[in-house]
KEKE-3310 file (N, C-alpha, C; in steps of 0.2 Angstrom, whole numbers, plus 5000, padded with zeros to 4 digits):
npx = (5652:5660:5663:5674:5671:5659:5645:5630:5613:5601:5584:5573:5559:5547:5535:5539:5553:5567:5579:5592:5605:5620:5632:5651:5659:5678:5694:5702:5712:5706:5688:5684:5676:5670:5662:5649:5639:5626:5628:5620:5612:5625:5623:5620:5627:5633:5624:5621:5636:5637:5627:5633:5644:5638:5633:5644:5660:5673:5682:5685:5672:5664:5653:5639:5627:5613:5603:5587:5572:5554:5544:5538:5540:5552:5563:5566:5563:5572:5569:5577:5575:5581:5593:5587:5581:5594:5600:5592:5591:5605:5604:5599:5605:5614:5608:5604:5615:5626:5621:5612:5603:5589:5588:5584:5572:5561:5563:5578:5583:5579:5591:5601:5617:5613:5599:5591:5589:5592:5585:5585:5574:5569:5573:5563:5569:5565:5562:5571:5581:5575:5571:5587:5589:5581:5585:5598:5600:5593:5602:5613:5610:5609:5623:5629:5624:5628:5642:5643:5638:5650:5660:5655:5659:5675:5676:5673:5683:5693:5692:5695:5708:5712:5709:5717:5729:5728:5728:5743:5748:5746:5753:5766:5766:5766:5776:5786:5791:5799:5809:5818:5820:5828:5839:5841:5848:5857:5866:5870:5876:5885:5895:5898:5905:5914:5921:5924:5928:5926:5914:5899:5898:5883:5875:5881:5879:5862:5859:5863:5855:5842:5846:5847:5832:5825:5828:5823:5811:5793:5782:5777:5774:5767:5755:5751:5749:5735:5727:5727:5719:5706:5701:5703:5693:5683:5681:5676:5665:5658:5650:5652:5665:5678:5692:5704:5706:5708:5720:5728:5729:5733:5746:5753:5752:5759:5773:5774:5775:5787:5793:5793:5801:5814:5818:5819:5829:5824:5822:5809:5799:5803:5797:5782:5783:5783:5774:5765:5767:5763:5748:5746:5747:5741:5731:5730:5732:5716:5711:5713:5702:5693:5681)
npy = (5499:5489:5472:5465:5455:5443:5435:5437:5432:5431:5430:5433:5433:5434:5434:5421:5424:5419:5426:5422:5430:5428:5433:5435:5443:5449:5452:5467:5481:5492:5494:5479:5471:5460:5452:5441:5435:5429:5429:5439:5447:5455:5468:5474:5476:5488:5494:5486:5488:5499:5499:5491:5499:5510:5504:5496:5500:5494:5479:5464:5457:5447:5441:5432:5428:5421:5415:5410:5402:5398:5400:5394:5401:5404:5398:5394:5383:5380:5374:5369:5368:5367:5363:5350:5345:5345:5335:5322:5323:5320:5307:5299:5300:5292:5280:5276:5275:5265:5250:5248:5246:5258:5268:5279:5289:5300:5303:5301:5309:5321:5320:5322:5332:5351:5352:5355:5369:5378:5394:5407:5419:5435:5444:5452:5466:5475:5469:5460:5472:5475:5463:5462:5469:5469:5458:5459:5469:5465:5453:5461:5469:5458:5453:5463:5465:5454:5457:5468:5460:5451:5464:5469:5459:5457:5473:5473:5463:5472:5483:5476:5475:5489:5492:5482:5488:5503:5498:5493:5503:5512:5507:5510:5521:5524:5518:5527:5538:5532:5525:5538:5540:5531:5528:5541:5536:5527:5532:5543:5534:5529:5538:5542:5532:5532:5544:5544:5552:5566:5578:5579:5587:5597:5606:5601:5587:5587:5594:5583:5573:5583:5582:5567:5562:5573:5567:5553:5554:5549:5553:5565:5555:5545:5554:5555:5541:5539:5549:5542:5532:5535:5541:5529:5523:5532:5530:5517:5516:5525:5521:5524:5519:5512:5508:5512:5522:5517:5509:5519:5524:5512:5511:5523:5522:5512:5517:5526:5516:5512:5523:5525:5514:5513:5525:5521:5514:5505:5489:5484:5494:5489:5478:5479:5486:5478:5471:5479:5481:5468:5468:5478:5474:5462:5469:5477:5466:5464:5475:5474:5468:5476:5486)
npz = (5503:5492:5485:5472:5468:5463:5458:5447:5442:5428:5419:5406:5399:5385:5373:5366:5365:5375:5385:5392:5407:5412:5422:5428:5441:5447:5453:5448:5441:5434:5425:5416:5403:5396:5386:5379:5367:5358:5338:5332:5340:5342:5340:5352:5360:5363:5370:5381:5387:5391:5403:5411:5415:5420:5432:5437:5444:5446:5439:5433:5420:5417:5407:5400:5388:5382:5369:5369:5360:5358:5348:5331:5319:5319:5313:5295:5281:5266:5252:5238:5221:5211:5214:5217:5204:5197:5205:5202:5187:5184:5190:5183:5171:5178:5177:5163:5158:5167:5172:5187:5202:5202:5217:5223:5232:5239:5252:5253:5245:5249:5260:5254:5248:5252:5246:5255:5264:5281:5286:5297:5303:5304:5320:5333:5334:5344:5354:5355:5364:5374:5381:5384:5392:5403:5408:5411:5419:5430:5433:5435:5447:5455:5455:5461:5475:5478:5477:5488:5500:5501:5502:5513:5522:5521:5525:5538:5544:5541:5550:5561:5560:5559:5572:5580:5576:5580:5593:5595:5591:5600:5612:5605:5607:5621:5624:5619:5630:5639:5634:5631:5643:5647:5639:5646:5659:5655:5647:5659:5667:5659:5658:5668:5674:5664:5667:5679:5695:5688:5687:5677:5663:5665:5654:5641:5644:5644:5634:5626:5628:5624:5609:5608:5609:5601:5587:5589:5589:5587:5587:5576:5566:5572:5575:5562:5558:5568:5562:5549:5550:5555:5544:5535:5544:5538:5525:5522:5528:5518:5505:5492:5477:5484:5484:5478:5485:5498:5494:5494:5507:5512:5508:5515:5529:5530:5525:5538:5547:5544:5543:5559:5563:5557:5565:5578:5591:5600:5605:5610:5605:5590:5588:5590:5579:5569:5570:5570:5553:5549:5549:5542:5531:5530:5530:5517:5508:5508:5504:5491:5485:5484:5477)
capx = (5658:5659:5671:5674:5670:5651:5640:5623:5610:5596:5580:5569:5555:5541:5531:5541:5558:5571:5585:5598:5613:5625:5640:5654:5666:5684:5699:5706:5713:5701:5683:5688:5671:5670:5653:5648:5632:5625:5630:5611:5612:5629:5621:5616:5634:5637:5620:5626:5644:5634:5623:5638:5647:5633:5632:5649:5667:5679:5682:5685:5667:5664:5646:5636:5620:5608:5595:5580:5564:5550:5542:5540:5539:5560:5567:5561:5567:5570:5572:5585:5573:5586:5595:5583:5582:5601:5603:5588:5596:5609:5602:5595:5611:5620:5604:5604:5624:5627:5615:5614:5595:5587:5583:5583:5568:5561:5566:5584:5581:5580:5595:5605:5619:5611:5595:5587:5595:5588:5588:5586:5570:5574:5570:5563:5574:5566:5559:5576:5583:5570:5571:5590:5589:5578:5589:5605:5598:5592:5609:5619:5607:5610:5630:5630:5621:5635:5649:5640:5638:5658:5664:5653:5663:5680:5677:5671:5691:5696:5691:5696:5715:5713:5709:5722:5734:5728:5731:5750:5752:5744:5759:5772:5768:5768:5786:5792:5796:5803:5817:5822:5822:5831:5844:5845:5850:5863:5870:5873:5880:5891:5899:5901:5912:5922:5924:5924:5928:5925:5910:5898:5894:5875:5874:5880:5874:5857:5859:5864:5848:5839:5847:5843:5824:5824:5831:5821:5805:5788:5777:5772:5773:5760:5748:5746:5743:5730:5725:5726:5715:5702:5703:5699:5685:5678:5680:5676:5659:5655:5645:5655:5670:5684:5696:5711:5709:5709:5725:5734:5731:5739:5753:5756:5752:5765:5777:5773:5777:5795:5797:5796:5807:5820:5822:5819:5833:5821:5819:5802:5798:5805:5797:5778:5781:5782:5767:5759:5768:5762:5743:5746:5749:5732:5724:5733:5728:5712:5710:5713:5695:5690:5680)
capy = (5497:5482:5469:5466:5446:5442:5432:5437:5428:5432:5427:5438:5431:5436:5433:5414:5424:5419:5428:5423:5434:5425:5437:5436:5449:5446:5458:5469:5487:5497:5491:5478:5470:5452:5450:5435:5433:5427:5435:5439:5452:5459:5476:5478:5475:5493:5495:5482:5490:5505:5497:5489:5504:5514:5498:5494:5505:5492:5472:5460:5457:5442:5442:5427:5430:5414:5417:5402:5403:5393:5402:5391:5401:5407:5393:5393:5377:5382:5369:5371:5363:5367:5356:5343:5344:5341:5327:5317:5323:5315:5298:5298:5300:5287:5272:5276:5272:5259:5246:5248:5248:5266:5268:5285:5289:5306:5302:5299:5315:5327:5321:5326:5340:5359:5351:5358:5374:5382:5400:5410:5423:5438:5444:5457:5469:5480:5465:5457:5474:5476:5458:5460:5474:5469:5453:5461:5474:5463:5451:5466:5469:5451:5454:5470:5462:5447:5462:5470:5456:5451:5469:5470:5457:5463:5480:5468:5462:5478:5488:5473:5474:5495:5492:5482:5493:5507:5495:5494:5512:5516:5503:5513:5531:5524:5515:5531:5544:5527:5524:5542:5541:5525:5531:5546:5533:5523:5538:5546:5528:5527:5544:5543:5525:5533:5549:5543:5556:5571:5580:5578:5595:5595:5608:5596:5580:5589:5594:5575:5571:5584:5579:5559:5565:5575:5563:5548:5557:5547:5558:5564:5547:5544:5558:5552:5536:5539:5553:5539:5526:5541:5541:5521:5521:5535:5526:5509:5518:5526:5517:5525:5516:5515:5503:5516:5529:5513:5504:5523:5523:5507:5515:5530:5517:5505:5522:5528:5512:5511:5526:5522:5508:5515:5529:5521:5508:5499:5482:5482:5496:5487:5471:5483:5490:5474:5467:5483:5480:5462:5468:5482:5469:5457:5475:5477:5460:5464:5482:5472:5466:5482:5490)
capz = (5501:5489:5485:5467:5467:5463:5451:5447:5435:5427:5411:5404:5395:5381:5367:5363:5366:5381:5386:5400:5408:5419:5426:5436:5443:5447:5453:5442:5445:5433:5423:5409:5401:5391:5383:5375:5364:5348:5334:5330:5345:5345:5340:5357:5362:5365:5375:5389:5391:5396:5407:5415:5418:5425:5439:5442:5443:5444:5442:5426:5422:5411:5404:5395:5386:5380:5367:5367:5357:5356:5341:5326:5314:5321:5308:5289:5277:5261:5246:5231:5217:5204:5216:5215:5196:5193:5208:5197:5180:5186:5193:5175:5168:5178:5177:5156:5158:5169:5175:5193:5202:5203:5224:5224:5235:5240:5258:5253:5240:5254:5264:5249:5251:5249:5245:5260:5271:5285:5286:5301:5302:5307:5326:5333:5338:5348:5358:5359:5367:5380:5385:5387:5397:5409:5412:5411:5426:5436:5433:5439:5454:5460:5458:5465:5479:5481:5479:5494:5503:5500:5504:5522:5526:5521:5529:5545:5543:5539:5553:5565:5559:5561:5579:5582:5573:5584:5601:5594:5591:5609:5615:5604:5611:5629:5625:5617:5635:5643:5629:5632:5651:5648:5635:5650:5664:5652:5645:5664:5669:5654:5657:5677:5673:5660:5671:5685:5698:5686:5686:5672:5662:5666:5650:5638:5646:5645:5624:5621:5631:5618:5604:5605:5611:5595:5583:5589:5592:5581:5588:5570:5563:5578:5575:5554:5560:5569:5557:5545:5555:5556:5538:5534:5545:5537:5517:5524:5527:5511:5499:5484:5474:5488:5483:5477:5491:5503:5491:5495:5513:5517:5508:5520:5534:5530:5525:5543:5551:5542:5548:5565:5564:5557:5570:5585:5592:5604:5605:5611:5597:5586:5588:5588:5573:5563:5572:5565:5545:5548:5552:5535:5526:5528:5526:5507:5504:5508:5499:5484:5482:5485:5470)
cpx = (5656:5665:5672:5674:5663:5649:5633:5620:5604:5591:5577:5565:5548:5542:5536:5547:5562:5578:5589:5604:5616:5632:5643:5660:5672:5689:5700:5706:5708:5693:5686:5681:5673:5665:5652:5642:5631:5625:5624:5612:5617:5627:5618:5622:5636:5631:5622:5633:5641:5632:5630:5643:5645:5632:5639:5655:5673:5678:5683:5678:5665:5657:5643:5629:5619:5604:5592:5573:5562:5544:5542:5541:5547:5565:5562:5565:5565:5571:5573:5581:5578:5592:5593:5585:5588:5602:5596:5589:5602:5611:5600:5601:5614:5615:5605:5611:5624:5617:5615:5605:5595:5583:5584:5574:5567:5564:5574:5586:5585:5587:5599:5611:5614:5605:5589:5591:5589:5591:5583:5581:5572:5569:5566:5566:5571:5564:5564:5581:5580:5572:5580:5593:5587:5584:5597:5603:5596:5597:5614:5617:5608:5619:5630:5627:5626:5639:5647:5641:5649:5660:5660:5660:5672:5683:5677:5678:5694:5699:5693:5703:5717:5712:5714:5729:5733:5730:5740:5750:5750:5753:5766:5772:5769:5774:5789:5798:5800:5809:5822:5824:5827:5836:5848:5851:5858:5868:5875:5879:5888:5897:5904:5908:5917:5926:5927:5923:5926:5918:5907:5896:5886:5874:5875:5879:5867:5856:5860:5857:5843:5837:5844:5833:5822:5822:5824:5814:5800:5782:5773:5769:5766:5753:5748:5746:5736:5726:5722:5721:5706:5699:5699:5693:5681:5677:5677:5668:5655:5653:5649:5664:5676:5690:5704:5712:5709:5717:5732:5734:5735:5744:5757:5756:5758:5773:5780:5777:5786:5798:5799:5801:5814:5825:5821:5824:5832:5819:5812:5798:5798:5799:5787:5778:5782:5777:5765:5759:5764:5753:5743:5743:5742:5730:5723:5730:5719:5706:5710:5709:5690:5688:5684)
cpy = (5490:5479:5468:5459:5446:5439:5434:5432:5429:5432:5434:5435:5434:5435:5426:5416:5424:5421:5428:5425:5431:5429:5438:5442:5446:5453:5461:5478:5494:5492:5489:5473:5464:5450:5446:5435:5429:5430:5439:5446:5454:5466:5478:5476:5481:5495:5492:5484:5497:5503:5496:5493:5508:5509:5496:5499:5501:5484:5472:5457:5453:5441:5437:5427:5423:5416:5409:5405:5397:5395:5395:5394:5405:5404:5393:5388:5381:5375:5373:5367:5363:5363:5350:5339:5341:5336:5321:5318:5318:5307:5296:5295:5292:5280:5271:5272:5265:5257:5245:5248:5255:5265:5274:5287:5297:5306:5306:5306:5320:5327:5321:5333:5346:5357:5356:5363:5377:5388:5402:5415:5429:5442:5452:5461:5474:5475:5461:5463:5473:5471:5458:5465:5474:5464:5456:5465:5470:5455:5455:5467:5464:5451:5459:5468:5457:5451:5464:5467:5454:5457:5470:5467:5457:5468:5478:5467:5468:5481:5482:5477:5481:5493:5486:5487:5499:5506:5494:5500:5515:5515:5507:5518:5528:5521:5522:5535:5537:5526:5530:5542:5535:5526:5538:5543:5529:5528:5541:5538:5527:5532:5543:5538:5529:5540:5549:5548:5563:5572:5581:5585:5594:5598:5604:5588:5580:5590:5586:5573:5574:5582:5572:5559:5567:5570:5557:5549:5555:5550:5561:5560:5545:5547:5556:5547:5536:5543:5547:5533:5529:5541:5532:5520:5524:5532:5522:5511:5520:5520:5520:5522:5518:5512:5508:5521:5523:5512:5513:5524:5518:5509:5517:5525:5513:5512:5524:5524:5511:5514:5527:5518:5512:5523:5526:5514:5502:5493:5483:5486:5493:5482:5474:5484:5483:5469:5472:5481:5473:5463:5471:5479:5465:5464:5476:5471:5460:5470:5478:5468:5469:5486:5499)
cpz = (5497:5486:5477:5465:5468:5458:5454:5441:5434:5420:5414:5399:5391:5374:5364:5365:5374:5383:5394:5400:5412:5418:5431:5435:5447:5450:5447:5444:5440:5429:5417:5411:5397:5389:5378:5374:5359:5346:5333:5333:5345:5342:5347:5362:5367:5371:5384:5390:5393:5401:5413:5418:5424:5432:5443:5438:5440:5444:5434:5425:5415:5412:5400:5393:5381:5377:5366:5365:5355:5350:5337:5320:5314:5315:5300:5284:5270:5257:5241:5225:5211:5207:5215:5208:5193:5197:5200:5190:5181:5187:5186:5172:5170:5176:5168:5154:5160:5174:5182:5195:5205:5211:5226:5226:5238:5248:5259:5249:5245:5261:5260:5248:5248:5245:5250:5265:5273:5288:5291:5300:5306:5313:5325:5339:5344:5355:5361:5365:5373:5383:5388:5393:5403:5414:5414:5418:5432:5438:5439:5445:5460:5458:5461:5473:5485:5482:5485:5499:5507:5505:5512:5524:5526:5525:5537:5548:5544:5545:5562:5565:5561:5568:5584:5581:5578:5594:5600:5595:5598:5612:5615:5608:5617:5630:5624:5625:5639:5639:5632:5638:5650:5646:5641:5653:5661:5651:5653:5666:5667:5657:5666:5676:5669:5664:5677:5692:5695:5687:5678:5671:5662:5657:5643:5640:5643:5637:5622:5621:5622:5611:5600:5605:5603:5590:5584:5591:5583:5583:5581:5568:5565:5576:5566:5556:5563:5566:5549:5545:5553:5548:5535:5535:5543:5527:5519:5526:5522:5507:5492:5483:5481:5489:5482:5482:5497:5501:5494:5504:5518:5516:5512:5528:5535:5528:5532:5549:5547:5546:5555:5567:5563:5560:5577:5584:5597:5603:5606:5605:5591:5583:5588:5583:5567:5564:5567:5555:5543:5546:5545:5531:5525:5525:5517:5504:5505:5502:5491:5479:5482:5479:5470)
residu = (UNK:UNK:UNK:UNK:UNK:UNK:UNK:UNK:UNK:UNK:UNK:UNK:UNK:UNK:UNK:UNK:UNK:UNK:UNK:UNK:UNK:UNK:UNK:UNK:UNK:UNK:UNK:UNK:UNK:UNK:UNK:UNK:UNK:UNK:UNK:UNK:UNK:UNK:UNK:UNK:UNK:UNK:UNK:UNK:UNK:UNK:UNK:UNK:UNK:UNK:UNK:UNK:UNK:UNK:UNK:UNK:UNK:UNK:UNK:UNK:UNK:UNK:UNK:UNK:UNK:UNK:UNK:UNK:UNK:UNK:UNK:UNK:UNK:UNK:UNK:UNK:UNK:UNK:UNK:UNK:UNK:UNK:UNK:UNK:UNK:UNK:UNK:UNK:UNK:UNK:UNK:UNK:UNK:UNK:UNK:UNK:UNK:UNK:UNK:UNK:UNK:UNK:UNK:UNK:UNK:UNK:UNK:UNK:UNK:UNK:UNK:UNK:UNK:UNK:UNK:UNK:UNK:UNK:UNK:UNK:UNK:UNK:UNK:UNK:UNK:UNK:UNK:UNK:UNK:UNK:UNK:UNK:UNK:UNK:UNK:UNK:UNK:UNK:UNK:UNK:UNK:UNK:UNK:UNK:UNK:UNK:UNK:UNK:UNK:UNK:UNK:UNK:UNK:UNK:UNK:UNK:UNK:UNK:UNK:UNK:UNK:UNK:UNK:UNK:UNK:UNK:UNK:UNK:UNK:UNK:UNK:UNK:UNK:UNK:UNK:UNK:UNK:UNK:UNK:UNK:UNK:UNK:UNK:UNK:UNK:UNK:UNK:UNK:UNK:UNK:UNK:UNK:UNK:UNK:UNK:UNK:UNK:UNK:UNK:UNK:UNK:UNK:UNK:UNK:UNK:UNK:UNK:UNK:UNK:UNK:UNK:UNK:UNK:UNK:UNK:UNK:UNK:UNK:UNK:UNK:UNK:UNK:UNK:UNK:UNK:UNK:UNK:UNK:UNK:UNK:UNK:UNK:UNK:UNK:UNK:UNK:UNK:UNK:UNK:UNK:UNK:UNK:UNK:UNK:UNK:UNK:UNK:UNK:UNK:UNK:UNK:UNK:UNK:UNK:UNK:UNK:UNK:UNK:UNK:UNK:UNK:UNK:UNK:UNK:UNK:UNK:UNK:UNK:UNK:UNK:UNK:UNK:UNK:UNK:UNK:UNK:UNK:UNK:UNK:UNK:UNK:UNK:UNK:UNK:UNK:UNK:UNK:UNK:UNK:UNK:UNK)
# end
């Protein structure tokens, strides 16, 4: 399992050229990609959002690629001499006109606008894929590693709050026959005061009894929770993408626990089941950084 928060970084160097990849990941509910390079390289754009697919499912995964070379011969200066020609045409012009002293110097020549441009040689592309393949691979190995890392200890959380969750629902099923034996004892109580001497029909005393029993009975509820428990610790073990089948079990969890609450009229139930929704709740917040 892995969490969806991670930087990795990584160079790849040859033959003068250097390329580095720094990427971090982020929440997000499906895979959205942001790649940044030199324009030089965006032809291998489409190569790195494969890569990045094949390594990660899910997260916002913002991506920074560096080209450095120490080549010299990467830069080549051109001169404009039909440049040259019309600035010193010009100085001609102006000294012949007005009398001003001529300190036009080659120095001063060459810092001239669009006398001198420097134009870009052009790479090699197969040399620049390679290199960023290796760095981009083993970038993602060192985030994938951090998500890893991250999601251990999530699941670590995770699986604490299910075992609490589990000490609640023990709590609720041992409250439940007590309510009913309690609801018996009130109920007959109720009945003898208002009847006082009369005899109580046992046959309908005994149907009321079934009825609130019926009625108030989380005995299902109880068995998908724990069916659900069962369920978590078996995701929260996998190794494959388990952020959405985790995001819909807290659902049915938090479903389960409502419906508890709003059929039983125990205090002490009561007051259990919003421990439990409280306990859901970290869990959701935690599902949420779950690839």
């Amino acid at each position: 399992m892995k969490s969806m928060t991670g930087f990795g970084r990584a160079e790849a160097e040859e033959q003068g050229y250097k390329i580095t990849v720094e990427m971090k990941s982020v929440n997000h509910r499906f895979l959205d990609m942001n790649i940044r390079m030199p324009r030089f390289m965006l032809f291998l754009e489409d190569d790195a959002r494969e890569r990045i697919k094949k390594n990660l499912a899910r997260g916002r995964v913002e991506v920074f690629v560096n080209f450095a070379s120490t080549k010299d011969s990467d830069r080549k200066i051109r001169v404009d001499l039909g440049m040259v020609r019309g600035y010193l045409e010009a100085a001609r012009t102006i000294r012949e006109n007005v009398k001003v002293k001529d300190d036009l110097t080659l120095s001063r020549l060459m810092t001239l606008s669009d006398v001198l441009t420097f134009e870009e040689q052009a790479k090699d592309e197969e040399l620049l894929k390679s290199l960023l393949g290796k760095a981009m691979q083993e970038a993602l190995d060192r985030l994938n590693a951090a998500r890893e890392a991250e999601g251990k200890r999530i699941g670590g959380d995770i699986l604490e709050r299910a075992e609490l969750l589990t000490q609640i629902v023990d709590e609720i099923e041992a409250r439940e026959p007590v309510v009913a034996e309690e609801y018996k004892e009130k109920l007959r109580a109720k009945l003898e005061e208002y009847l006082q001497n009369t005899e109580i029909d046992e046959n309908r005393f005994q149907a009321e009894i079934l009825y609130f029993t019926d009625r108030a009975s989380i005995t299902e509820e109880i068995v998908r929770l724990r069916s659900h428990f069962v369920q978590l610790r078996q995701t929260l073990a996998s190794d494959e993408a388990s952020g959405r089948s985790l995001d819909f079990l807290v659902q049915e969890l938090n479903r389960e626990c409502n419906t508890i609450g709003s059929k039983s009229s125990d205090v002490t139930i009561t007051k259990a089941v919003l421990r439990a929704k409280s306990e859901v709740e970290k869990i959701r917040e935690q599902v949420q950084n779950i690839e």
